[in-house]
C-alpha positions in Angstrom: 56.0 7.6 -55.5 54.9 5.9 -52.4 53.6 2.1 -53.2 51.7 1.0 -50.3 48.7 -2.8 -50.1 46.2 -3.2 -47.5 45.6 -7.4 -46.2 42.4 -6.5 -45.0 42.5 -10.1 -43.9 44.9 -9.5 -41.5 43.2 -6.3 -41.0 40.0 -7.7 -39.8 41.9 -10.6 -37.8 43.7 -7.3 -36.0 40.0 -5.5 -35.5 38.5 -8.9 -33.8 41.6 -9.5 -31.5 41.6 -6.0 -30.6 37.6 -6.0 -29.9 38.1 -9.3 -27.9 41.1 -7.6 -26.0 38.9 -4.9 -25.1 36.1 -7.1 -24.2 38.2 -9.4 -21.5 39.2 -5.9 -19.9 35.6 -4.7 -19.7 34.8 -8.3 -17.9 37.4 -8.2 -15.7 36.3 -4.7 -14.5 32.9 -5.6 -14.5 33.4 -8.4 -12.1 32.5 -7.8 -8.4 30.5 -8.0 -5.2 27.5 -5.7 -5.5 26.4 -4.5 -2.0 24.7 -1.7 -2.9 23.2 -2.1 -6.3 22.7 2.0 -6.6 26.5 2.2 -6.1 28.7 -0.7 -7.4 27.9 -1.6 -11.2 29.1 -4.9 -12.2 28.1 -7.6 -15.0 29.4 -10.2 -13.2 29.5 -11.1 -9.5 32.4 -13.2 -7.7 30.7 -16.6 -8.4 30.6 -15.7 -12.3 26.7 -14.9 -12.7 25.7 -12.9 -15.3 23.1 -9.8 -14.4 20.6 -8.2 -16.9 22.0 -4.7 -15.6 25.3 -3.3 -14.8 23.3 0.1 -13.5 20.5 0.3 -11.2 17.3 0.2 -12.4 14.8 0.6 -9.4 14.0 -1.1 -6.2 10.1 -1.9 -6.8 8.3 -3.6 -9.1 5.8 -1.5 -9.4 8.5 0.9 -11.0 10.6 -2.1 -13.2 11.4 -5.7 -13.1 13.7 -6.7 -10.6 17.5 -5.2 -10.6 19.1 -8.1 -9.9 17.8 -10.4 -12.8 20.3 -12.6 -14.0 18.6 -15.0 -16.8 20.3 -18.4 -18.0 20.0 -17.1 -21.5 22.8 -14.6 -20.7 25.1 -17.0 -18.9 24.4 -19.9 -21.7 25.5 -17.4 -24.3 28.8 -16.1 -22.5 29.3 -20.0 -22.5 28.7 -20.7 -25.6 31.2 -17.3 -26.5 33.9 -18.0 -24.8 34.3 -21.5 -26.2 34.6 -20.4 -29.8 37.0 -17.7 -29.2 38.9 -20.1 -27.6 38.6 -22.5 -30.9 39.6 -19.7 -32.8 42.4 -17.9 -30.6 43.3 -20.7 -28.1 43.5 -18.5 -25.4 43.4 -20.3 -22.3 41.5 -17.0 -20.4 38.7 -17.8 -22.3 38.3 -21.4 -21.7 38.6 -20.7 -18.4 35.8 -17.8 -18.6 33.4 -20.7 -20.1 34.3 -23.7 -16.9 33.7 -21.3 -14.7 30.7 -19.6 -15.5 29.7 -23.2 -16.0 30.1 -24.2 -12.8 27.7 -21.0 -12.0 25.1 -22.7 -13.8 25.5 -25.9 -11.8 26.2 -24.5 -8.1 23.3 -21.5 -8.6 20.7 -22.6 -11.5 20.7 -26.5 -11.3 21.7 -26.2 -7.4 22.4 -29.9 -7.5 25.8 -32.2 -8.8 26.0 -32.6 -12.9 23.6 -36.3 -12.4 26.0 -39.7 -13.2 23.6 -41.1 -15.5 21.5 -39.0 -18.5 18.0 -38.1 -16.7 15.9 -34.7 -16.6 18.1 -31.8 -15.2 16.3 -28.8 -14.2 17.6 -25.7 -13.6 15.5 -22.1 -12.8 15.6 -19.9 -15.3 16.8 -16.7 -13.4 18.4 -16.1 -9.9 20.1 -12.7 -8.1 22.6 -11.6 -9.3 23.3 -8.9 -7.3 23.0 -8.1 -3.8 20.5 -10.0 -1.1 17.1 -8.2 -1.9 14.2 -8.7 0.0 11.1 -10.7 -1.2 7.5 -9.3 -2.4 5.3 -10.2 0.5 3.4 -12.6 1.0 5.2 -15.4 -0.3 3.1 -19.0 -1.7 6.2 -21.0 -0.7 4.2 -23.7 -3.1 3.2 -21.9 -6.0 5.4 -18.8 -5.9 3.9 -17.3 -8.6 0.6 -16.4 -6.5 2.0 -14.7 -3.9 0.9 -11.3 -3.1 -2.2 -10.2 -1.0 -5.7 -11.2 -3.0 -8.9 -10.5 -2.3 -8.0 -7.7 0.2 -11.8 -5.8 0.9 -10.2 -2.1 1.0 -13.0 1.5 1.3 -12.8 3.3 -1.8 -14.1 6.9 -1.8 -14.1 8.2 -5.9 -11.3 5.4 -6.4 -8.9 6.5 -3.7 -8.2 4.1 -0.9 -5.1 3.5 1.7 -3.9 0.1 2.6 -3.7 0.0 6.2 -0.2 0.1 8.2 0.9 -2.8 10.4 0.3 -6.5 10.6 -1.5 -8.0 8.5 -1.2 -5.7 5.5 1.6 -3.6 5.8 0.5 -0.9 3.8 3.5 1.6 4.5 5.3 -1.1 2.3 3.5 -1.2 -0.3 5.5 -2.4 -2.8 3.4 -3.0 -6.3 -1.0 -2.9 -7.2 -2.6 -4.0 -9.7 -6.6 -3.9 -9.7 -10.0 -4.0 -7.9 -12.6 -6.0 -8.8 -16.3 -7.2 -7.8 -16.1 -11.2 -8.9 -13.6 -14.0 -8.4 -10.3 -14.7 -9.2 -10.1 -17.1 -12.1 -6.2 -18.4 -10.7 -5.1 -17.5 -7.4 -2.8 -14.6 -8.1 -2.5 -10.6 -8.3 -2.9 -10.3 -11.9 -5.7 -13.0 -12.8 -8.1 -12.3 -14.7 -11.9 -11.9 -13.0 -15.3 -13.9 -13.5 -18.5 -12.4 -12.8 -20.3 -14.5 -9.5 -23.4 -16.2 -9.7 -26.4 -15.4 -7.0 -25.3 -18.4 -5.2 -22.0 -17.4 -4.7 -21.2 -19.7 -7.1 -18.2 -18.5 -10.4 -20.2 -17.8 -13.4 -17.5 -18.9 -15.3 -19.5 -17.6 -18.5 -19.2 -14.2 -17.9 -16.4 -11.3 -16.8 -16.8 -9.7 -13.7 -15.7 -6.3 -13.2 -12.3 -5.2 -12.6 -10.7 -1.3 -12.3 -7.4 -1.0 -12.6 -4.9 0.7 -10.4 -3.4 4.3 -11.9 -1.0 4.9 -9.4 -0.1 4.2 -5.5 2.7 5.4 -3.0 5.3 2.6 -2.3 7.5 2.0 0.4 10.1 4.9 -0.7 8.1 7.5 -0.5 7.6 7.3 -4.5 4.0 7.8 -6.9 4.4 5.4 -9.4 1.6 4.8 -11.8 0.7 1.7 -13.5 3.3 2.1 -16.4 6.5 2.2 -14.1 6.9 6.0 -14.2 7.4 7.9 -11.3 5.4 10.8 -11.0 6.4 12.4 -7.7 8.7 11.7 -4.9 9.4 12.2 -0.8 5.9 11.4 -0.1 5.3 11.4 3.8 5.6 7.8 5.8 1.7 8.2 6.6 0.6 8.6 2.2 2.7 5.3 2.1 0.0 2.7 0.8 -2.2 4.8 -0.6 -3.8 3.5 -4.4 -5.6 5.7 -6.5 -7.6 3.6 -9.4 -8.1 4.7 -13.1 -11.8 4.9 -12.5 -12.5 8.0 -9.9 -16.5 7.1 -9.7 -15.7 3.9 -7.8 -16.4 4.2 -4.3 -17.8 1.6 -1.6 -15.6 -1.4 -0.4 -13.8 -3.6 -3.1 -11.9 -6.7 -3.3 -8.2 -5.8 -4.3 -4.9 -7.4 -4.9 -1.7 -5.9 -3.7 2.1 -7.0 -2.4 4.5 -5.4 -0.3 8.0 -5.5 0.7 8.1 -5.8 4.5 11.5 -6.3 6.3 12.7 -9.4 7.8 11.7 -8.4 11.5 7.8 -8.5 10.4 8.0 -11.4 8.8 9.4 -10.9 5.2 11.7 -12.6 3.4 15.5 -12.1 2.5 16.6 -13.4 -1.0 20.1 -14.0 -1.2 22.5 -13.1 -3.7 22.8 -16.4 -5.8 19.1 -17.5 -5.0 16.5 -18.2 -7.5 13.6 -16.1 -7.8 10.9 -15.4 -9.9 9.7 -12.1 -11.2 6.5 -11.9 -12.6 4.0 -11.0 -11.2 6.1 -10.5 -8.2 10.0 -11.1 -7.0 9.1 -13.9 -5.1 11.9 -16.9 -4.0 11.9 -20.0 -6.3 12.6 -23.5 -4.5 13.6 -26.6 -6.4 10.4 -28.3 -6.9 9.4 -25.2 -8.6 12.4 -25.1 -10.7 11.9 -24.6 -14.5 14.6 -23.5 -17.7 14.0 -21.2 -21.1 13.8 -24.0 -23.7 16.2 -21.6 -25.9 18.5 -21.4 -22.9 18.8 -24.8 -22.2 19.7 -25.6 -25.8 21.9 -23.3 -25.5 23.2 -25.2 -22.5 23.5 -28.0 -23.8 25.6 -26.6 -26.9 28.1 -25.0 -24.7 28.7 -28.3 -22.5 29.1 -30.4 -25.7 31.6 -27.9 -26.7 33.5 -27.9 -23.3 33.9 -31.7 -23.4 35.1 -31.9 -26.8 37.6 -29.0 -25.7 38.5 -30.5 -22.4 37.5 -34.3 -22.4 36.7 -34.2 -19.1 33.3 -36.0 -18.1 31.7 -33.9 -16.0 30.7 -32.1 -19.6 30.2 -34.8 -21.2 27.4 -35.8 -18.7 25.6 -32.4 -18.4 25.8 -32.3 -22.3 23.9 -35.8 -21.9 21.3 -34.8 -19.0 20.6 -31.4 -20.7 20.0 -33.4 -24.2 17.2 -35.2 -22.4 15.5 -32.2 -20.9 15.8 -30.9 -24.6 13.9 -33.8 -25.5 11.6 -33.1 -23.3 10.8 -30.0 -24.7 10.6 -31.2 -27.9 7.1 -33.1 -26.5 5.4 -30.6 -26.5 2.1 -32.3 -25.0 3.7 -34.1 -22.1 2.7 -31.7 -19.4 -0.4 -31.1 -21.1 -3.9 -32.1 -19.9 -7.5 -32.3 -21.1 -8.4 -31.0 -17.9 -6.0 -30.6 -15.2 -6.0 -31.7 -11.1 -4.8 -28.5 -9.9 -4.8 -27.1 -5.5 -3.6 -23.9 -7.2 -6.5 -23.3 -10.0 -10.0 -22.7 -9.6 -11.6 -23.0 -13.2 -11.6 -26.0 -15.0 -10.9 -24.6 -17.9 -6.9 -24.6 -17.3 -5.4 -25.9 -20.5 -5.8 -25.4 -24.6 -8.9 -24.4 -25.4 -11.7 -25.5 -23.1 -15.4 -25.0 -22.0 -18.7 -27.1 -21.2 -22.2 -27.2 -22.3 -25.5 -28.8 -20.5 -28.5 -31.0 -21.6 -30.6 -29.7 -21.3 -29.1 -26.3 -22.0 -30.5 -24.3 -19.4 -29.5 -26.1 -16.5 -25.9 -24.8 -16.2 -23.5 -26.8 -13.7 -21.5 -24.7 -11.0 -17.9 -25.5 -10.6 -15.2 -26.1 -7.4 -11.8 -28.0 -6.2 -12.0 -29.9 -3.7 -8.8 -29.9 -1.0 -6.9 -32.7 -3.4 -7.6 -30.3 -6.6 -9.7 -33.0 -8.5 -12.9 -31.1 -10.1 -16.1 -30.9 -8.9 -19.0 -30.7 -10.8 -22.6 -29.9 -9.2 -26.2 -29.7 -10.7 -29.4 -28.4 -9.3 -30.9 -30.6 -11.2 -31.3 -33.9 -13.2 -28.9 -33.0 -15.7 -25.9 -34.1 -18.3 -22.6 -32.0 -18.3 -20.2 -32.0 -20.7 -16.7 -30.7 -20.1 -14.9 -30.1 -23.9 -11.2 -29.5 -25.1 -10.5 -29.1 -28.5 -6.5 -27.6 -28.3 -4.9 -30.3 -26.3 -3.2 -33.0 -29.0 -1.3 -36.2 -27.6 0.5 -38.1 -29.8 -0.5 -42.1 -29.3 1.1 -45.8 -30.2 -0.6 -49.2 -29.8 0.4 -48.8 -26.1 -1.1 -44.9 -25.5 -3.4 -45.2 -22.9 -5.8 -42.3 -21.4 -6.1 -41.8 -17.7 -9.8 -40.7 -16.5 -10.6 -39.8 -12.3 -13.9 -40.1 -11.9 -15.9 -40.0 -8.7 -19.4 -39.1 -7.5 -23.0 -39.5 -6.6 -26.1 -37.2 -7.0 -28.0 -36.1 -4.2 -30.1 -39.1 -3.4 -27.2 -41.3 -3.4 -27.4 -42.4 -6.6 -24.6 -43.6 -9.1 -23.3 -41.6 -11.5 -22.1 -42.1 -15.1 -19.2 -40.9 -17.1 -18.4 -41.5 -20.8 -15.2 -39.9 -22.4 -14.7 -39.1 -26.0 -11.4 -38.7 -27.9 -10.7 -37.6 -31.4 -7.9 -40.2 -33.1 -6.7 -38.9 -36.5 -3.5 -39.3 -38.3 -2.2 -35.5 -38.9 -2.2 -33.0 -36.4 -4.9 -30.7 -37.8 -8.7 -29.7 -37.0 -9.5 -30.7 -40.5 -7.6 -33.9 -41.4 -10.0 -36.4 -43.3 -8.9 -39.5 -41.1 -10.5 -37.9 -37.7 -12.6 -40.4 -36.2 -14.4 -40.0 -32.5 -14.3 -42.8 -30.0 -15.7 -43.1 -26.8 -15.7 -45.2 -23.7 -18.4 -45.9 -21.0 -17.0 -45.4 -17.8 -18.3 -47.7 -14.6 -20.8 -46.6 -12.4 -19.6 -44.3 -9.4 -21.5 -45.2 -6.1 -19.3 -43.5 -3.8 -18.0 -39.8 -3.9 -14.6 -41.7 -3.8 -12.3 -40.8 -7.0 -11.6 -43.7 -9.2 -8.3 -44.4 -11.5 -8.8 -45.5 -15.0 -6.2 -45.7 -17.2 -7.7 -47.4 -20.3 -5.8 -48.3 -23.6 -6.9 -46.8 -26.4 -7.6 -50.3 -28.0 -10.3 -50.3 -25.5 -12.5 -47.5 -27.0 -14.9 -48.1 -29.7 -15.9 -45.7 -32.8 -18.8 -43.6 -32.5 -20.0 -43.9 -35.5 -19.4 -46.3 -38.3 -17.2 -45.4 -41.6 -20.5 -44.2 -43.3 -21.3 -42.4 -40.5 -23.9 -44.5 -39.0 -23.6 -44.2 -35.2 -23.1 -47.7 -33.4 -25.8 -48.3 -30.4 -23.4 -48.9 -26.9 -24.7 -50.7 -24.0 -27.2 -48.3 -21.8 -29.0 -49.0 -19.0 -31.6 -45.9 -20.3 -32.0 -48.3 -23.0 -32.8 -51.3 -21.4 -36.4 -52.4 -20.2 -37.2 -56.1 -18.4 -40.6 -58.1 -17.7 -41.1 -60.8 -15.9 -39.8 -59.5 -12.5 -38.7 -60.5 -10.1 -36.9 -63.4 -12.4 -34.9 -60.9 -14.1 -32.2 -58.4 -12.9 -30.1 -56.1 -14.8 -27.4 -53.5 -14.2 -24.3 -52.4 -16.0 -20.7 -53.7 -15.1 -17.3 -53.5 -16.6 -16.6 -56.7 -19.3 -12.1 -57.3 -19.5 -12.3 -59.8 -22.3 -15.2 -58.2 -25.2 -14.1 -59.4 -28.9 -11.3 -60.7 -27.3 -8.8 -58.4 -25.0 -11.7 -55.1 -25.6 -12.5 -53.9 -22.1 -15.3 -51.8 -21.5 -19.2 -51.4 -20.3 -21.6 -54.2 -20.7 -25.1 -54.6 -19.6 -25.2 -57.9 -17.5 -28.7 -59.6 -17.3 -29.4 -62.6 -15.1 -32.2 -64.3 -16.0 -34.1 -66.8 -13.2 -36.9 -68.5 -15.0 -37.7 -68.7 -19.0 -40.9 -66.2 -18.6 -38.2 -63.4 -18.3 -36.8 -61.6 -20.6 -35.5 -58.1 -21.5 -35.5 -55.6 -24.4 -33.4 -53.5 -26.0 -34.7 -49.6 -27.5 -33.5 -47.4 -30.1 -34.9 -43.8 -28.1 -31.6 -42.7 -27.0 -31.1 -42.3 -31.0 -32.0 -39.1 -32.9 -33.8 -41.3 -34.9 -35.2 -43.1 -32.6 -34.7 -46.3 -34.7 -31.9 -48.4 -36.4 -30.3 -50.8 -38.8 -28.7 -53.4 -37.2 -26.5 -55.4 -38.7 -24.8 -57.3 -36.1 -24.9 -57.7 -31.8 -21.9 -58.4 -29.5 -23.2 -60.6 -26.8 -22.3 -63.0 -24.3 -24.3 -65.8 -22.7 -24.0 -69.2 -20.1 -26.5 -70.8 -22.1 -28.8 -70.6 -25.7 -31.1 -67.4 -25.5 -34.1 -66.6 -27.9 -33.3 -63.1 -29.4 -36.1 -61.2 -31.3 -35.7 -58.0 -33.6 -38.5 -56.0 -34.9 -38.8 -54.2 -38.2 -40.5 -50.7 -39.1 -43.2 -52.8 -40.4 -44.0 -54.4 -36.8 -42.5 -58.5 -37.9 -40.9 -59.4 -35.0 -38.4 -61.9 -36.1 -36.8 -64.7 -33.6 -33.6 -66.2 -33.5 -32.0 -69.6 -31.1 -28.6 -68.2 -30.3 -25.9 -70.2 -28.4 
């Protein structure tokens, strides 16, 4: 009789060793220069960067995302790995494995020196992992991420058109399509989305405009590819090269249309080495440090693995990245601080660029048209005497006794005239459309006499309910409300008060007053109502003033006020 026990203890001890074994030795020959990405097949290049794809893939995006993808997720994780196999096994090969790919992340993704002191440290969130590639053409070296040929006024005939060869276009490399329109751009890139135009040539930014997407074209290779990545056909002849066919055969005529290319060095593309950052959607485009930006699940991830290799290692280079990457995950964590009611943008056209955002009129038929202007501020124009309101109702900040909010304002209408500004905020204590603390405040901003944009960052302290805790809306200074008699001993305009019910700033009407048969009056019309209770005025005077207040019934009642 044969006796026999199974440890599966050691038995599943023996089963992890001998999957790490294999592991290391599918790493080690994994590791290598890619030249040719269609021929060597590696994980990891020489510098220890991690690629999405041992195998090749395709060489345009109109067929696939880029081959040589090689995310900071991946590399995060394989430092993150290799530090716990090392806790549990103490092999040195792994530790090893986890500094170096490290120092990947800070020579290739952060391309700058682990900082001395904890700040912000940015890295990209994907370079090339393989071999130099060139560049979708042409590159926004500012804003990579609308590069690509837009706007493009191409001949259809029953949705089939041919971008031309040579400078400027390049249509024999055609490298990825994506629609023809009649409208404008919303964002300045291949794959916005399109508003219809007004008459003027203004956006109408209240309805679609029409857009027809592309079915197939013939790239650079020779290839059909259709809008899904598959390739329908191959050794197409150098002169097909460029040609698009759209999803919509009835559309002929001349349409606006957004395209890219790949065009060799010699014509003016753009090489992107192996190492590089890059970007890949909508096009593989070069990434440059200003432009920089990390997964928030890879950083964490980071920032896990350099807290692990300094408690391993004690050295301090860890210790410090572990610190800088801690603040860029706090960073993250506020989740409004990049956000913006609306946004100063040289990159967007609507204004309508964060949350959930739109505008209405008063009176409602006069619409507004909308612009940038070269510094990216807004600009609002009117055909008419009008009042425009621009609204957002997803942005959330969260606020302290210090919060202030930052307003640019600038502008006068047609006859020179100044214009007025008011902003309104929503304070409430939860972070929820319906919590029962909401209250709206607003703030009268000073006149603009010049087209010259104005600064104001006001505290919060500043602003003043709109309405009472019952509800009952409180009557702000208005020149529209104010009337005068006794000209020319009066004068009154509106200017901007620092110390109101004590360190309040905000609008005031200001009255000088010359002789006592002056006076002026204050009117309720700017109310729905048209009238009021009033239980109390804020004022300020240089010497005693009569102040009257009549009743519904027509008393007019007088008061010596100092």
């Amino acid at each position: 009789m044969i006796h026999s026990t199974w440890d599966n203890e050691k038995d599943s001890s023996d089963n992890v060793l001998q999957l790490l074994s294999g592991h290391r030795c599918f790493l080690e020959r994994n590791t290598g220069e890619t030249i040719d990405a269609s021929k060597q097949h590696y994980v990891f290049n020489e510098q220890m960067v991690l690629s999405n794809n041992r195998h090749f893939i395709a060489a345009s995006m109109q067929e696939a995302q880029p081959n040589g993808d090689a995310p900071s997720e991946s590399g995060s994780l394989q430092i993150l790995g290799h530090c716990y196999v090392y806790m549990a096994t103490r092999d040195e090969w792994h530790l090893n494995m986890a500094k170096k790919i490290f120092q990947a992340f800070v020579d290739y993704f952060y391309q700058e020196p682990v900082p001395d002191t904890p700040r912000m440290y940015i890295s990209n969130w994907l370079v090339n992992g393989k071999e130099p590639v060139l560049a979708n053409y042409p590159i926004d070296w500012e804003s990579p991420t609308h590069s690509g040929f837009k706007r493009v006024i191409l001949p259809y005939t029953n949705g089939l058109t041919k971008v031309p060869h040579g400078s400027p276009y390049f249509g024999e490399y055609l490298d990825k399509a994506t629609f023809a329109y009649v409208g404008e751009l919303t964002w300045d890139a291949i794959n916005a989305s399109v508003q219809a135009v007004k008459a003027d040539g203004s956006i109408d930014w209240s309805n679609d405009g029409q857009q027809y997407d592309i079915d197939w074209i013939i790239n650079w290779e020779g290839k059909k590819i259709d809008w899904d990545g598959n390739v329908l056909s191959t050794g197409h002849s150098e002169d097909e090269k460029g040609t698009m066919q759209l999803k919509d055969t009835s559309i002929t005529g001349d349409y606006k249309t957004n395209f890219a290319g790949k065009v060799p060095v010699e014509f003016g593309g753009y090489l992107m080495p192996t190492n590089s950052a890059w970007h890949n959607r909508p096009l593989n485009v070069p990434v440059t440090k200003g432009n920089f930006g990390n997964a928030a699940d890879a950083e964490q991830w980071f920032c896990d693995g350099a807290y692990l290799l300094w408690k391993l290692t004690g050295d301090d280079l860890y210790y410090r990245a572990w610190q800088c990457s801690l603040e860029t995950c706090k960073s993250y964590s506020e989740i409004d601080l990049y956000d913006r009611f609306f946004r100063k943008s040289t990159s967007d056209k609507s204004p309508f660029t964060d949350g959930i955002s739109y505008d209405y009129f008063y009176p409602g038929e006069q619409e507004a048209s909308y612009s940038r202007d070269a510094e990216g501020y807004i600009v609002i124009e009117q055909s008419a005497a009008a009042q425009t309101t621009l609204e957002q109702q997803a942005v959330w900040f969260r606020i302290s006794k210090d919060s202030k909010v930052r307003t640019q304002f600038g502008g006068i209408d047609n006859a020179s005239n100044p214009l007025r500004a008011r902003i309104r905020l929503t304070l409430s204590q939860q972070k929820t459309d319906n919590d029962p603390s909401a209250r709206e405040y607003q703030y009268e901003l000073p006149p603009s006499t010049s087209t010259a944009v104005q600064t104001y960052d006001l505290p919060l302290s500043s602003l003043t309910p709109v309405t009472d805790l019952n509800g009952k809306e409180y009557f702000m200074a208005d020149l529209r409300s104010v009337y005068t008699y006794g000209e020319p001993d009066v004068s009154t305009s509106m200017m901007t008060d620092y110390n109101i019910l004590g360190s309040r700033q905000g609008s005031v009407n200001h009255t000088v007053f010359t002789s006592d048969s002056a006076g002026m009056g204050i009117g309720f019309w700017l109310l729905d109502a048209g009238t009021s209770v009033l239980n109390s005025i804020t004022y300020k005077a240089t010497r005693q003033v009569e102040i009257g207040i009549e009743d519904d019934n027509g008393w007019r009642w007088h008061e010596v006020v100092y």
